[in-house]
VOGUSE-585366 format. One record per residue (C-alpha): residue in one letter; x negated, y negated, z negated. Coordinates in pm, whole numbers, plus 50000, padded with zeros to 5 digits. Example, Ala and Ser with C-alpha at 12.3 -4.5 7.8 and 13.67 -1.06 7.14 Angstrom:
BEGIN
a487705045049220 s486335010649286 
! end
This chain:
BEGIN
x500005000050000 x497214975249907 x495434982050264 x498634969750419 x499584941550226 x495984923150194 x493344912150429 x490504937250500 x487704941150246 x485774933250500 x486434896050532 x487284896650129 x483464904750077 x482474875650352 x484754850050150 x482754864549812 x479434854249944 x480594824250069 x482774812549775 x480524824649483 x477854799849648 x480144771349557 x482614777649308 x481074789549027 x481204777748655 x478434760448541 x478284776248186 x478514808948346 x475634799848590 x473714786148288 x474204816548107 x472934841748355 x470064822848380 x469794820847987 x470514857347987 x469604891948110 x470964913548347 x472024947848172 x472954981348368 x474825005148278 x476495037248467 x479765053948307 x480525089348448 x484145095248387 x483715136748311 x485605163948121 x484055174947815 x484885204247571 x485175187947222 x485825206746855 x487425190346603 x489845208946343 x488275240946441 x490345232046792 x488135227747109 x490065214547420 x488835200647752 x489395159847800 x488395130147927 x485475111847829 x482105089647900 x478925103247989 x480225132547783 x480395116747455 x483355108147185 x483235086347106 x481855072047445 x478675048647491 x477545018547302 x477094986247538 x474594963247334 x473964929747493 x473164893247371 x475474864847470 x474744850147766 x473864883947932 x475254896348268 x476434931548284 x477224953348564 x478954991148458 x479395013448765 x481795037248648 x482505065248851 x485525086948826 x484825124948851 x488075138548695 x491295143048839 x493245114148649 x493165079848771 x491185054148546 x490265019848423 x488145005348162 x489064969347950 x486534953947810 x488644946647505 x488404904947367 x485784896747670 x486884865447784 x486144870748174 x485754835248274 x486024835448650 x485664869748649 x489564883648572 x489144912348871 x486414930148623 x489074931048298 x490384964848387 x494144968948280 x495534989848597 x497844977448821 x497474943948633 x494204932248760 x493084960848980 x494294995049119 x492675024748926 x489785042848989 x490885073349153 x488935105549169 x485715108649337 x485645066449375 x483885042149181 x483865003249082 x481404981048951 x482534957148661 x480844923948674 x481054899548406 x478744876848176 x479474873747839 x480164830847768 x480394815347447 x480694851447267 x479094870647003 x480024898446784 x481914930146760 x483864943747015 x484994975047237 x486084989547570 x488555018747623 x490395031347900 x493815011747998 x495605036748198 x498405059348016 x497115071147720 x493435079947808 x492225054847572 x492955081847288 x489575098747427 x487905068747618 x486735040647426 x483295027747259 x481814998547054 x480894967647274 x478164945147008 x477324914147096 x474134896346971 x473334860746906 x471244842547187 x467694846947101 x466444827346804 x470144822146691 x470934833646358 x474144848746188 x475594817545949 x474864846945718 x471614860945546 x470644892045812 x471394923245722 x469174953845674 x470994976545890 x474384968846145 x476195004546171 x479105007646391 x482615024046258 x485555028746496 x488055045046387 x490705065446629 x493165091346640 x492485133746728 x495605153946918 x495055190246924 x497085191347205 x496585169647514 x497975130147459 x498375127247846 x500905156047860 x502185144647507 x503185106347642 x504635123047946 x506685145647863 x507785120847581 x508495097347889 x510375121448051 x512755132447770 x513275097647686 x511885102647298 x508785096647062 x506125117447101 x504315137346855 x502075117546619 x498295126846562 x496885156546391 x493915131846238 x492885103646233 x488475102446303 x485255075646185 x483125076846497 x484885105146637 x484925129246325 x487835133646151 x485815140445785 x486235161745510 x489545155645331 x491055177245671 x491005215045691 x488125230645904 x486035193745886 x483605193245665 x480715192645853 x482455167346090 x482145136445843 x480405106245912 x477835100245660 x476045063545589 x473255066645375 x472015030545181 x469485017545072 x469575005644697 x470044965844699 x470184961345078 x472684944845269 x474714965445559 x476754948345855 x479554969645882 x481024965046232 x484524982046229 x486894992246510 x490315000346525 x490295019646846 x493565045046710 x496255040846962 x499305037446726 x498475030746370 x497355000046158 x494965009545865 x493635003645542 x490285007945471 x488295008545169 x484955020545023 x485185034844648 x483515010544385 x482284987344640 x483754953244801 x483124941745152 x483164905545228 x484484895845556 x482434872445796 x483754882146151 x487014894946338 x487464898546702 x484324886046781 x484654852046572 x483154841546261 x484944834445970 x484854818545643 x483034848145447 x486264867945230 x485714894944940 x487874921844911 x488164951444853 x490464969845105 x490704959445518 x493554955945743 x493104962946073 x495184969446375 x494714986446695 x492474960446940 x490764939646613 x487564945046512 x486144934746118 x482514924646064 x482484931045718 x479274925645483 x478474957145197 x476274949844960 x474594982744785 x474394980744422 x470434971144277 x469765007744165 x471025040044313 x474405052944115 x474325090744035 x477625090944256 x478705095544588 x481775072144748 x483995078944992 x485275058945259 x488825061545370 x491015047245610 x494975061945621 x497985037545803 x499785010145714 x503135020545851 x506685000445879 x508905017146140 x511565039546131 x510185071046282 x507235098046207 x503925091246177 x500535108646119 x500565102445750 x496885114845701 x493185104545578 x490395097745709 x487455096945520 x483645090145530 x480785093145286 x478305064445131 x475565078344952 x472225061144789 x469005075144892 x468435090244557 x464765092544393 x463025132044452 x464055143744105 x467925130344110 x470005160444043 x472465174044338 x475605177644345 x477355138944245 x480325131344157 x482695117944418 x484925086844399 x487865077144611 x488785040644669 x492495033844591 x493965024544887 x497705000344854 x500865020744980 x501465029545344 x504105002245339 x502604975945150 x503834947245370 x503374916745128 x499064925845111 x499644929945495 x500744891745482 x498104879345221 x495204898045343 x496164879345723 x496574850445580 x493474847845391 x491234847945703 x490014817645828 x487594801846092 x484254793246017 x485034755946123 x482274740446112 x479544717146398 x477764742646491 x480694772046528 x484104746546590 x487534752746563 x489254743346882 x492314739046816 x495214727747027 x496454700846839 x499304687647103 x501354715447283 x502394710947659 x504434741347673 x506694764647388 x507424799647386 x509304815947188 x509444859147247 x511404883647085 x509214919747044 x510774948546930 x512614982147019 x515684986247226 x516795016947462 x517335025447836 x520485040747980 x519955083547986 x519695091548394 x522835109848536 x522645150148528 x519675146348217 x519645149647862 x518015122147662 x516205122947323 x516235087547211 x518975065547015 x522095077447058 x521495098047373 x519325072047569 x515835068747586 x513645047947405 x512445015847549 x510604986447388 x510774947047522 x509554914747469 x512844890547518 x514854919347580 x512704922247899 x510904957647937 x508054951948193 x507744974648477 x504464985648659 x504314977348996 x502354997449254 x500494965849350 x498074951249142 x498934916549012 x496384896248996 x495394909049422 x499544897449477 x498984860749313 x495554857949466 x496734866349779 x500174849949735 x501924880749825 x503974882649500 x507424887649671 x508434920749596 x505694928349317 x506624903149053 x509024875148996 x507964842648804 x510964835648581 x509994854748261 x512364837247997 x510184814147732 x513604818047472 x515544850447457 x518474849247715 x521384860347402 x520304848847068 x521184865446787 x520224871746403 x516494886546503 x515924901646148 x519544905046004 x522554934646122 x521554944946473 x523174937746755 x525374970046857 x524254967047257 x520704982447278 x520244978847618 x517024961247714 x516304952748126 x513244963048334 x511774941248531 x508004925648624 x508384892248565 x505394866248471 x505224831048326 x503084806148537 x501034785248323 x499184751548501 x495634752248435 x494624740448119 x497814734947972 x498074742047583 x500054764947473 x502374777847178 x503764810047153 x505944819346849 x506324858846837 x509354871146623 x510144904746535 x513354921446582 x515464951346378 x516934959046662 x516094999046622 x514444984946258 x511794959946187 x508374968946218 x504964955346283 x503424948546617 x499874940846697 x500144920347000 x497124911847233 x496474890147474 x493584898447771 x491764864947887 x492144841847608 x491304839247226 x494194821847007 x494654807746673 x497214820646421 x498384789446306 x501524798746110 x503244832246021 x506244842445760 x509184865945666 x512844863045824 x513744843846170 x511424810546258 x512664780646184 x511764756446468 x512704727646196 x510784736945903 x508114761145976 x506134743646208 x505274716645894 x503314740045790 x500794751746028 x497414753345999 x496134732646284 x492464729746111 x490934761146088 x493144790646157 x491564823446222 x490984824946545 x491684862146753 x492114882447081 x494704906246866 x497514898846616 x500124916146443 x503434902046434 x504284908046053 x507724933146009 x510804914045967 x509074879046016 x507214857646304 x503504846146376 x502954813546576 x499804809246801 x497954780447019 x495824785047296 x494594767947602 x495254784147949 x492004777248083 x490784807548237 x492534814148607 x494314845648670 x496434871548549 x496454878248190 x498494911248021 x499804905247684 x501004936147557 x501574955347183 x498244976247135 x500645003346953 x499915024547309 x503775044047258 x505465007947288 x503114995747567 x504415028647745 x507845021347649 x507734984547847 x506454960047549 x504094939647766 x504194911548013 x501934893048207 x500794855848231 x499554840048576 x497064810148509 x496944792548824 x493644772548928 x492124736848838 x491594714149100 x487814715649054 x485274744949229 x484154757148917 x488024764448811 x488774784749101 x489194823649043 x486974838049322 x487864863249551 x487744902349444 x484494920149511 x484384943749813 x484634974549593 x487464965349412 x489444999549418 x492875003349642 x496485014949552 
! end
């Protein structure tokens, strides 16, 4: 379909070499001369993988789970062949990379490019502006990110220090989910019946789901310390459906980064984190080495209506003991709040904020061009004639964001807006207010019924932005971690119960409100966030809970271009893969 509907690459690669010579940012040009080039090659392969005394066949990097570390410095350019040698289609995000002027390399299929299909490849090319910090890739086709995903860190520019004391030691931790049985057939025939499929048998720490499960003691991730040295935790919430708490007995952890942004350093004791956000967290290991060992754990913070994997995860920190220390410690666990502890949900958000200072500013919008305000939540889809459905009431379940469930479309959408051959792949009157008001987080509506479409908003360049997010009870309140691809945002405001466009706003925080790629819209209440729309091209915004992205809880946003060169989205490279 996309050989039809576009010129040939052909001329597309012509226009590339051409264009690139004179619309290019200048940051971005400065940058790659600042910066290195850095290679890397990802060979999408099946793998045989044991975990729960279970081995299966399933998609992965270079063989690994989790896959391959990228490690680069800001400023750097990186080009990642990946080449697709199984038979599912694929695409890699490079999760909270901004990908200034470089949208076609952000990876969300049939968003910004047609996936990989087997026995092609594609180069992503991107440099890494204005960025430093923790974050991570992972497929975004279906649910393949369950099995494809790794820890992006990005350093300082040389001779740049953390506006923290270095640490001894940075040590990656993403957490993520284990299925015994196969998540792609899981989703689809989940699809198919119209119902929720079945949860997780574990959840892992860098791929290992750790002791406290049967058959897994020997697959636990083990840090060992160094009395009176300080470690730079970088944690990962790469678990496709699941928020979590995580803790580390008899020790704090003091917050100084999320999503790639520092922050005003915060102790506490347990983490929140959501699929899509990443914690830099400081630990500080006591002066002399305990006769103890401590577990780390991580388990969900749940608040919907269904199932869920209501399991542990757990690590172990241990002190490099002297020679003569006896074996065999005693083990503490860290006391984790209750799976449905909303109210530390709220206060541990809230507590975050932006570094704010000259050297690391807080930019933001403080006059708003354009207000949005979206509904997210569940809803259901009518049961197909001559078929048996599994969801609410006999239909199937479907999830929307102003009662809008977002369809694929076969095309790519950032090739039909770059092209201007939208007609037929996407319409451009996505609602900014729900079309039927109603009481969001009182008695439901009784009419389900959400409609599927693929329709964008189209945002001028550079216009500021404010997008209130309100959760619905619909099918029942719950929390939804939404995130948006192209852009960072500021959390400005959040609370309990339906915004109040007359009071609530009075109490932003329009001076130095964490600042993220990923939020979660609190259960039964809103969260209200600014950003700038200065990065051309199509943007997905989408909940990272991957069972209500599949169930149509997305959208997209189309940033057109400035009027200067160096705004312009250039044309797609000559590889860029075909529908």
């Amino acid at each position: 379909m996309g050989g039809s509907l576009f010129p040939s690459w052909a001329l597309v690669a012509a226009l590339l070499f051409v264009v690139s010579n004179l619309c290019f940012i200048p940051e971005v040009a400065l940058a790659r001369h600042a910066g290195i080039t850095r290679h890397y090659k990802f060979d999408i392969q099946s793998q045989n993988v044991t975990r729960l005394c279970r081995t299966k066949s399933m998609v992965t990097v270079n063989g690994k789970f989790p896959g391959p570390r990228i490690v680069a410095r800001e400023g750097d350019n990186l080009l990642i062949k990946v080449v697709n040698h199984v038979r599912n289609n694929i695409s890699i995000h490079w999760h909270g990379i901004r990908q200034l002027q470089s949208g076609w390399a952000d990876g969300p299929a049939y968003i910004t490019q047609c996936p990989i299909q087997t026995g092609q490849s594609y180069v992503y090319n991107y440099t890494i502006v204005g960025q430093r910090g923790t974050l991570f890739w992972h497929a975004h086709i279906s649910w393949l990110r369950a099995t494809v995903y790794g820890p992006i860190i990005i350093l300082p520019k040389h001779n740049v220090s953390y506006p923290f004391a270095k640490p001894y030691k940075e040590v990656p931790i993403i957490f993520g989910e284990w299925w015994n049985a196969d998540p792609e057939a899981l989703i689809s025939q989940a699809l198919q019946a119209g119902a929720s499929p079945n949860v997780s048998d574990a959840y892992t720490i860098n791929g290992l789901p750790g002791l406290l499960y049967n058959c897994s003691a020997n697959d636990t991730f083990k840090l060992k310390v160094k009395p009176g040295k300080t470690y730079l935790l970088r944690l990962i919430n790469a678990a496709l459906n699941d928020e979590l708490f995580f803790s580390i007995a008899n020790h704090s952890l003091t917050v100084v980064e999320v999503d790639a942004v520092y922050t005003k350093p915060y102790k506490t004791h347990t983490i929140l984190i959501t699929p899509g956000q990443t914690t830099n967290v400081l630990l500080h290991a006591r002066p002399q080495a305990p006769q103890a060992t401590f577990l780390m754990e991580a388990r969900p913070y749940f608040t919907g209506q269904g199932t869920f994997d209501n399991s542990t995860v757990a690590g172990i920190l241990e002190y490099e003991q002297p020679t003569t220390t006896i074996k065999n410690l005693p083990l503490f666990r860290p006391k984790l709040p209750p799976l449905n502890d909303t109210n530390y949900a709220a206060n541990y958000s809230q507590s975050l904020r932006s570094l704010a200072n000259a050297q690391f500013p807080a930019n933001v919008p403080q006059t708003v061009q354009k207000r949005f305000f979206f509904t997210v939540g569940l809803g259901s889809s009518p049961c197909p004639k001559n078929q048996t459905c599994q969801g609410p009431n006999g239909t199937k379940f479907a999830a929307s964001v102003n009662n809008i469930s977002f369809a694929l479309p076969t095309t790519a959408l950032l090739q039909a807006h770059f092209f201007g051959q939208s007609n037929g792949v996407y319409t451009n009157d996505f609602p900014s207010t729900p079309l039927m008001p109603f009481n969001y987080t009182g008695t439901p509506p009784n009419n389900t019924l959400v409609l599927n479409a693929t329709k964008v908003v189209v945002l001028p360049f550079n216009t500021s932005v404010e997008l209130v997010m309100q959760d619905t009870s619909i099918l029942g309140a719950e929390s939804h971690p939404l995130h948006i691809h192209g852009f960072n945002f500021f959390v400005v405001g959040q609370g309990f119960g339906n915004f109040n466009p007359n009071k609530d706003p009075s109490k932003f925080n329009l001076v130095d409100p964490v600042e993220r790629n990923t939020v979660a819209v609190p259960s039964g209440g809103w969260v209200a966030i600014r950003f700038l729309a200065d990065n051309p091209g199509v943007w997905f915004m989408h909940c990272h809970f991957e069972v209500h992205l599949s169930w149509g809880l997305r959208m997209a946003w189309v940033v057109m271009d400035g009027k200067l060169p160096n705004q312009k989205l250039p044309p797609p490279p000559s590889d860029l893969p075909k529908c």
